[in-house]
C-alpha positions as a LaTeX table, in Angstrom:
\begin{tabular}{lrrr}
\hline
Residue & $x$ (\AA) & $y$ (\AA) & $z$ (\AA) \\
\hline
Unk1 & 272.45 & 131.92 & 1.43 \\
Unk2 & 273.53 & 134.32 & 4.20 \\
Unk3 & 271.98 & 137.35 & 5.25 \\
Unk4 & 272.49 & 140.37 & 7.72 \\
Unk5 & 270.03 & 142.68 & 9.19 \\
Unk6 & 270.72 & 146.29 & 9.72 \\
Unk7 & 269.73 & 149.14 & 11.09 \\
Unk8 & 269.25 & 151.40 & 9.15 \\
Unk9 & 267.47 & 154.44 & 11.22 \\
Unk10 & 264.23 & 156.17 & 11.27 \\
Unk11 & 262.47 & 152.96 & 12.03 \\
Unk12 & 264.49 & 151.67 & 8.69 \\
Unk13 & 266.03 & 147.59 & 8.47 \\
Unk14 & 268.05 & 146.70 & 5.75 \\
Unk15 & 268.10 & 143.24 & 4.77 \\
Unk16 & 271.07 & 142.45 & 2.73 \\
Unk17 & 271.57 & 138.67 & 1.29 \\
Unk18 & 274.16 & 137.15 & $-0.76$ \\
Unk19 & 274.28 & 133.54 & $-2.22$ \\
Unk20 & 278.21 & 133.14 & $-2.31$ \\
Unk21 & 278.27 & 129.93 & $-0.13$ \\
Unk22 & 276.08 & 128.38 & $-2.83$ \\
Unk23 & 278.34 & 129.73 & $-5.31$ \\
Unk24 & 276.55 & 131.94 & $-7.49$ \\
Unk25 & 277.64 & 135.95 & $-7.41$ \\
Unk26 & 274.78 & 137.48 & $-6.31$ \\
Unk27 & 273.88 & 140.12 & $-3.69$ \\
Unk28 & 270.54 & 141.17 & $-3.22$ \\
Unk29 & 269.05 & 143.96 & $-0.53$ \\
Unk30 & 265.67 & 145.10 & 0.66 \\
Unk31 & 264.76 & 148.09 & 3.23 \\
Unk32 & 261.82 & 147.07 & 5.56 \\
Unk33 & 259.74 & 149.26 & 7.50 \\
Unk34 & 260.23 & 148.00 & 11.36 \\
Unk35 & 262.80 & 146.66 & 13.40 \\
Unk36 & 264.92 & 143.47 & 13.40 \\
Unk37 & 262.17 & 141.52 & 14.02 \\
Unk38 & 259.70 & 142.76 & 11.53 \\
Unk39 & 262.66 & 142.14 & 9.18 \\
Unk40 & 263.18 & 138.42 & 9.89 \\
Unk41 & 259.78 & 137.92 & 8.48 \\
Unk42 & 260.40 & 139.15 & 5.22 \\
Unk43 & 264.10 & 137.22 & 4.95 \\
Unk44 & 262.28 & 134.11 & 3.46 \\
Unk45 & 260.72 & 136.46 & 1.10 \\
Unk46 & 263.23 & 138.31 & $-0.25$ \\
Unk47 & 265.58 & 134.84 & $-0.81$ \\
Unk48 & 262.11 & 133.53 & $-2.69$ \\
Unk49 & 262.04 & 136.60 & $-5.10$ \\
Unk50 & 265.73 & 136.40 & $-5.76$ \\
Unk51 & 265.87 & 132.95 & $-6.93$ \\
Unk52 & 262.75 & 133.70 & $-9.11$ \\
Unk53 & 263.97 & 136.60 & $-10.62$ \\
Unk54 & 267.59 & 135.47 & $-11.21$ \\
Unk55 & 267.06 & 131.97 & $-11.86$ \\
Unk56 & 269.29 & 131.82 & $-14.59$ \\
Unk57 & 272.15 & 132.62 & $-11.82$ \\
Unk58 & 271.26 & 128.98 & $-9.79$ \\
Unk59 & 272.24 & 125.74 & $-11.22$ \\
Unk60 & 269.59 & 123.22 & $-11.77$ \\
Unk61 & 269.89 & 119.88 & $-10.11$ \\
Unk62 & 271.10 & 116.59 & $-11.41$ \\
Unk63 & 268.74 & 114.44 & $-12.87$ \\
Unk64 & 269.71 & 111.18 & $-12.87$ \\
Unk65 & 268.03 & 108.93 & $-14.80$ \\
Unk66 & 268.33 & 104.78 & $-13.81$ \\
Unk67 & 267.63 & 101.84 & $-15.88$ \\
Unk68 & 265.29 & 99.71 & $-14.28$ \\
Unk69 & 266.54 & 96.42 & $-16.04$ \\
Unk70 & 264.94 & 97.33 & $-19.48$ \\
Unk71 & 266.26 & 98.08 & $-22.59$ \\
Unk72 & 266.21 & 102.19 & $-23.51$ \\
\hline
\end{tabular}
């Protein structure tokens, strides 16, 4: 996940996120009322509510199941 903050005036950041390094096509944004700062604290919140909401997007993990010397 990557992310850029931006300002977008009027007291205005723009958080805009993308999950390309992870593979999946998908770019998410969300305006925040403050300034860069006030904006970093909402960054883990915003990549939270994207992988909830577009969990279909993310591949699931690799379970691997061992044998532990028994007979399945």
């Amino acid at each position: 996940m990557t992310y850029q903050l931006i300002d977008a005036g009027s007291g205005i950041t723009d958080i805009q996120m993308d999950f390309f390094d992870e593979g999946v096509n998908l770019f998410v944004s969300r305006k925040v009322a403050g300034d860069a700062q006030k904006a970093l604290t909402q960054v883990k919140v915003l990549e939270a509510d994207a992988r909830r909401d577009y969990a279909d997007l993310f591949p699931l993990p690799e379970v691997v199941i061992e044998d532990e010397g028994g007979m399945l």
